[in-house]
C-alpha distance (Angstrom), angle and dihedral (degrees) to the residues before:
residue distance angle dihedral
X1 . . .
X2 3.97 . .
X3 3.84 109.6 .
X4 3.97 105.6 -119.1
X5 3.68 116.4 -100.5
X6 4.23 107.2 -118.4
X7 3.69 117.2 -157.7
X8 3.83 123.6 -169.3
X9 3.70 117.1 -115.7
X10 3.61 95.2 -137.5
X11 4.09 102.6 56.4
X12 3.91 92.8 15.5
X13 4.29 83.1 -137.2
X14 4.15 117.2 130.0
X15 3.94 118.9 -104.8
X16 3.13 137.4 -153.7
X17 4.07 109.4 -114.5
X18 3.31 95.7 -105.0
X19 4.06 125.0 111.7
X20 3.53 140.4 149.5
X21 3.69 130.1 -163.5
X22 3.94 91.4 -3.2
X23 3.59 89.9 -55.4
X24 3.58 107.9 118.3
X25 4.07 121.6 -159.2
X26 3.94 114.3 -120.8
X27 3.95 123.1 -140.4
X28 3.39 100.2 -125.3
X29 3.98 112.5 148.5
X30 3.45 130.3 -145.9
X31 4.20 114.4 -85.9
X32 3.30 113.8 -96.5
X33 3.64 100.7 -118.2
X34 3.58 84.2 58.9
X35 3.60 94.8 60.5
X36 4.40 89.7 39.7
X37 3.67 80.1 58.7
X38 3.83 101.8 49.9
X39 3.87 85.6 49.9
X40 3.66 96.5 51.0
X41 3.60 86.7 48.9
X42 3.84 96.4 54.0
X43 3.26 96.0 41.0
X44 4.09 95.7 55.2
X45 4.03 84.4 45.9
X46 3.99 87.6 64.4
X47 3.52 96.8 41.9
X48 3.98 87.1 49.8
X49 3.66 88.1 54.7
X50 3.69 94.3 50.3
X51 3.77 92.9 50.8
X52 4.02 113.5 30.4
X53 3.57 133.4 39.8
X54 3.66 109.8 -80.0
X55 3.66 119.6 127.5
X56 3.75 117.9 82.3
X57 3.61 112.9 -140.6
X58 4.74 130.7 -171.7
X59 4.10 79.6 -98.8
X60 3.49 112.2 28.7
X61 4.04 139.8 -56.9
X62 3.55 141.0 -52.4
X63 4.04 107.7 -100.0
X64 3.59 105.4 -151.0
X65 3.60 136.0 -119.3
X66 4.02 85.1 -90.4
X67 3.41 94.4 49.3
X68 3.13 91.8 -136.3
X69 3.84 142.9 154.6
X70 4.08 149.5 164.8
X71 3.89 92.1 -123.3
X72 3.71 88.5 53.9
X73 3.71 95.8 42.8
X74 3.94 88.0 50.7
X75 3.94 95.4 41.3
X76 3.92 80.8 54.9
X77 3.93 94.6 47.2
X78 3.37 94.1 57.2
X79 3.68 102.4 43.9
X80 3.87 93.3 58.2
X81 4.16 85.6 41.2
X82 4.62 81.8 63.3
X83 3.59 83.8 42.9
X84 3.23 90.1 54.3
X85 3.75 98.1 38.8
X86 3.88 88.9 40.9
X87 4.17 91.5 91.4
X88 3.51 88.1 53.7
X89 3.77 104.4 43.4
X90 3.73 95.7 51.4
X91 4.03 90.7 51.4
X92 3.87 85.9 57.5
X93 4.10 96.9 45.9
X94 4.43 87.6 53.1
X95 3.69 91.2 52.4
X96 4.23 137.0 78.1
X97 4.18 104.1 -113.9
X98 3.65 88.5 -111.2
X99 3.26 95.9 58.3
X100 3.77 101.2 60.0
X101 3.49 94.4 75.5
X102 3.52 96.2 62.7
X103 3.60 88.9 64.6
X104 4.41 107.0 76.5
X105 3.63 92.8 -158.0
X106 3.83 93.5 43.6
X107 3.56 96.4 40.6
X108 4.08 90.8 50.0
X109 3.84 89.0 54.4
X110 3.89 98.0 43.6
X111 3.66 86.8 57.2
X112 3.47 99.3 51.6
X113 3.76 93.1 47.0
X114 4.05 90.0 44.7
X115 3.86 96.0 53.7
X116 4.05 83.0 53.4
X117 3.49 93.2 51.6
X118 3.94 95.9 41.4
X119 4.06 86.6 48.0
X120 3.27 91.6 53.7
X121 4.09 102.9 43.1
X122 3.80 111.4 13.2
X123 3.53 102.3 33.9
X124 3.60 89.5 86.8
X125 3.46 101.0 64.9
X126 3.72 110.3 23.5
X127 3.70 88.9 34.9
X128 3.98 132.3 -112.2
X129 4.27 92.7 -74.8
X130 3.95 83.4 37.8
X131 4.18 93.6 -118.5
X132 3.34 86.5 136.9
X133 3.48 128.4 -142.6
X134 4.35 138.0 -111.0
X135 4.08 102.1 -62.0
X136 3.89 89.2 19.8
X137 3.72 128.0 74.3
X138 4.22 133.9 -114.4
X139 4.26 104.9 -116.9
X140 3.53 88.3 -172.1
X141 3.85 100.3 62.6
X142 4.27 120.8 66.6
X143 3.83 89.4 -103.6
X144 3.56 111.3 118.8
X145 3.62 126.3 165.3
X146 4.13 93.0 -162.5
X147 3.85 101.2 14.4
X148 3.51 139.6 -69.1
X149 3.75 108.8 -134.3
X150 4.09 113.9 110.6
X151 4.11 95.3 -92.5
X152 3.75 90.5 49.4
X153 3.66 100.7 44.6
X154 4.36 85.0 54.0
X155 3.66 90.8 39.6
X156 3.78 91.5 58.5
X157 3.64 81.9 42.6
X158 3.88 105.7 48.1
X159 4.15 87.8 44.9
X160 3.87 106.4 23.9
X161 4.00 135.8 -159.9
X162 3.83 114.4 -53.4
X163 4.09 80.2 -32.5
X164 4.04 88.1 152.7
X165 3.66 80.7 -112.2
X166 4.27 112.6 138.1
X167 3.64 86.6 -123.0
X168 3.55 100.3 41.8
X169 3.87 118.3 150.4
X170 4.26 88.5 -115.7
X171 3.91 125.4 163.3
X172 4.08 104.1 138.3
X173 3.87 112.5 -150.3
X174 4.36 100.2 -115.8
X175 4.09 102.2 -105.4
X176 3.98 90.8 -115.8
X177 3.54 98.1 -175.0
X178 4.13 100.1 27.2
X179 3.72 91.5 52.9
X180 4.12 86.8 31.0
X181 3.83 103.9 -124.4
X182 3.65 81.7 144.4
X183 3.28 130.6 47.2
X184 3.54 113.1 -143.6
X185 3.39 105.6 -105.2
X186 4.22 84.4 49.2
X187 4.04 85.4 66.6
X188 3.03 108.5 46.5
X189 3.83 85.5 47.8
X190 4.08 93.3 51.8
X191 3.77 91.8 36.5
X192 4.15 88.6 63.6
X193 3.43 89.1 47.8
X194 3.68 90.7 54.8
X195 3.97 83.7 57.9
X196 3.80 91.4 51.9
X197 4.12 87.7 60.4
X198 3.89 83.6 65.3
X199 4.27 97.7 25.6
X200 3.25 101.8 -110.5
X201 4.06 95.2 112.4
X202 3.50 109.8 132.7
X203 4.07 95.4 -174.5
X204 3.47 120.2 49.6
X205 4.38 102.3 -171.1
X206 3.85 83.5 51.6
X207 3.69 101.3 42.8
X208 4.51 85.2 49.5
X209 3.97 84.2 54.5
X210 3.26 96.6 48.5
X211 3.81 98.3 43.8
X212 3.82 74.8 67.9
X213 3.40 98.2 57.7
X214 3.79 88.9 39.1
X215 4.00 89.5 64.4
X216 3.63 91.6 47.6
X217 3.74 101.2 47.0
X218 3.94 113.8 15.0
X219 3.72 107.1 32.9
X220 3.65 92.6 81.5
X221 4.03 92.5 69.1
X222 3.74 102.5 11.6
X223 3.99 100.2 51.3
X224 4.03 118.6 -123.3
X225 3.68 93.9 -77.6
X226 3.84 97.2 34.9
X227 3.59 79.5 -97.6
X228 4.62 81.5 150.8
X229 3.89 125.4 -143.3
X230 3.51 120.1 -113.2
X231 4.20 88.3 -166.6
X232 3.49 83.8 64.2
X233 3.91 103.2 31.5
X234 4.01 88.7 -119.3
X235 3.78 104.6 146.8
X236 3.88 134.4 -144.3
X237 3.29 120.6 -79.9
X238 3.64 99.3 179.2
X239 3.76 98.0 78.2
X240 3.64 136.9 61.4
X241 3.69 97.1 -106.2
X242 3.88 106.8 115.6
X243 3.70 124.1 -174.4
X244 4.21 97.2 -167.8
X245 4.29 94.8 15.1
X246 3.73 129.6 -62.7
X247 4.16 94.8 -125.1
X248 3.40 128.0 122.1
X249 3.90 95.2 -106.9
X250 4.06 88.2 39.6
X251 3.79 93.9 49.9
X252 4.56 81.7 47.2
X253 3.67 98.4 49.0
X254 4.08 86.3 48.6
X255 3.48 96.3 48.2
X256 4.08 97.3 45.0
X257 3.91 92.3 43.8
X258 4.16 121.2 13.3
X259 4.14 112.3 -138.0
X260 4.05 84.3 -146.5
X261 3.83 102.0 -162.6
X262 3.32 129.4 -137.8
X263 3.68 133.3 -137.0
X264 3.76 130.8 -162.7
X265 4.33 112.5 -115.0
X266 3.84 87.0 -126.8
X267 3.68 78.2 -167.2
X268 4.17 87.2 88.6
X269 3.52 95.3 49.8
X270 3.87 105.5 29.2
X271 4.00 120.3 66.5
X272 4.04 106.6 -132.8
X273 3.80 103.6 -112.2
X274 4.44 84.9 57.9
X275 3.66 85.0 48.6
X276 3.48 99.3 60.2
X277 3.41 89.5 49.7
X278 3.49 93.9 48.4
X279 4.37 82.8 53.5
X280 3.90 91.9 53.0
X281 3.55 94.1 49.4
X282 3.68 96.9 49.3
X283 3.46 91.5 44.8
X284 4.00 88.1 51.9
X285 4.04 88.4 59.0
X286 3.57 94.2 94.0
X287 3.90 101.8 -91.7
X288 3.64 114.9 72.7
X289 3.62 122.8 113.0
């Protein structure tokens, strides 16, 4: 026999025979564009399954009727973005670094490829706006250790600081106190003299010594009035730009024993066209000569 139909008095709609503490449960179903949706949705599951990779398998996936996949796609994007950068990159490897930036076009798309390339292996060190950092040096100030003008700055780059490389940029610093050149006293004496090329001498008697000593020992390198030698990758010391601290006890510790820096000879790593990009953009930063 059919099972009578009970509606509640209050809402008049059918339930389903359940209740619980006088509460009885209503038998209202779910709207139908609710269940239209749920459909749809099944329905576009099995037809992804059918034609993408999606089920995992002991040895692998299923491919897909398509065939088709987002490591594919992406190997695909970026071969037609060389082809497409091809034109450009074979302009750049016939000509001299300073003359790409005579060249708008060339110049635009050497910078855009060098910021890349500095993101990705300079950044690091010299920092992501390239100010540098204590140990390593501002590019986008007019301090250079072995020049600043285009050819330099990839040079430096092609070769690298005390990188082991042949052509290494390489003029070590002597070790005045390690090897005692100096006696201790005689440092500390030519290091405040060093701060009087950029006032900051706090002791006159000592900083007249050591202008002796300076004459003797540094002039060679540094210039008579700390003036520096990019030939020879001295730098200036009569500024206030300080690659390991300007203090009295920083200035010391660099005079008895050198930190002597190295670079990497991006030259191993880098093919030549991406390093002449790499050039131009450093060059753009603000500081190149």
């Amino acid at each position: 026999m059919p099972t009578k139909v009970e509606k509640d008095a209050y809402s008049g709609m059918e339930t389903t025979g359940h209740e619980w503490d006088g509460i009885k449960e209503l038998n209202r179903p779910l709207p139908k564009w609710w269940i239209y949706v749920l459909w749809a949705t099944v329905l576009w599951s099995l037809a992804y399954y059918v034609l993408y990779p999606a089920i995992p398998g002991l040895s692998g996936h299923t491919t897909g009727v398509l065939d088709w996949s987002r490591r594919s796609a992406l190997t695909e994007e970026i071969s037609q973005a060389k082809a497409g950068q091809a034109s450009f990159r074979e302009a750049i490897a016939g000509k001299p670094v300073d003359e790409i930036a005579k060249e708008p076009e060339l110049l635009s798309f050497a910078l855009a490829g060098g910021r890349a390339v500095f993101a990705d292996n300079c950044a690091p060190c010299h920092g992501s706006g390239a100010t540098g950092g204590r140990g390593f040096p501002s590019l986008a100030d007019d301090d250079w250790l072995w020049g600043g003008t285009l050819e330099a700055i990839h040079t430096t780059l092609v070769h690298g600081i005390r990188s082991g490389d042949e052509e290494a940029r390489a003029n070590p610093m002597p070790r005045f106190g390690v090897d005692e050149l100096l006696t201790e006293e005689e440092i500390s004496d030519v290091a405040e003299y060093v701060l009087s090329l950029s006032g900051k001498a706090e002791d006159s008697a000592a900083a007249g010594r050591g202008k002796e000593i300076f004459a003797e020992q540094c002039v060679a390198c540094h210039g008579e009035k700390g003036e520096g030698n990019v030939e020879l990758g001295a730098p200036r010391l009569d500024d206030e730009i300080w690659l390991y601290g300007g203090s009295k006890d920083e200035v010391v510790a660099t005079i008895r024993d050198p930190r002597l820096g190295v670079m990497p000879a991006w030259g191993r790593r880098l093919d030549e066209t991406t390093l002449k990009m790499l050039a131009v953009y450093v060059h753009s930063l603000g500081g190149g000569q």
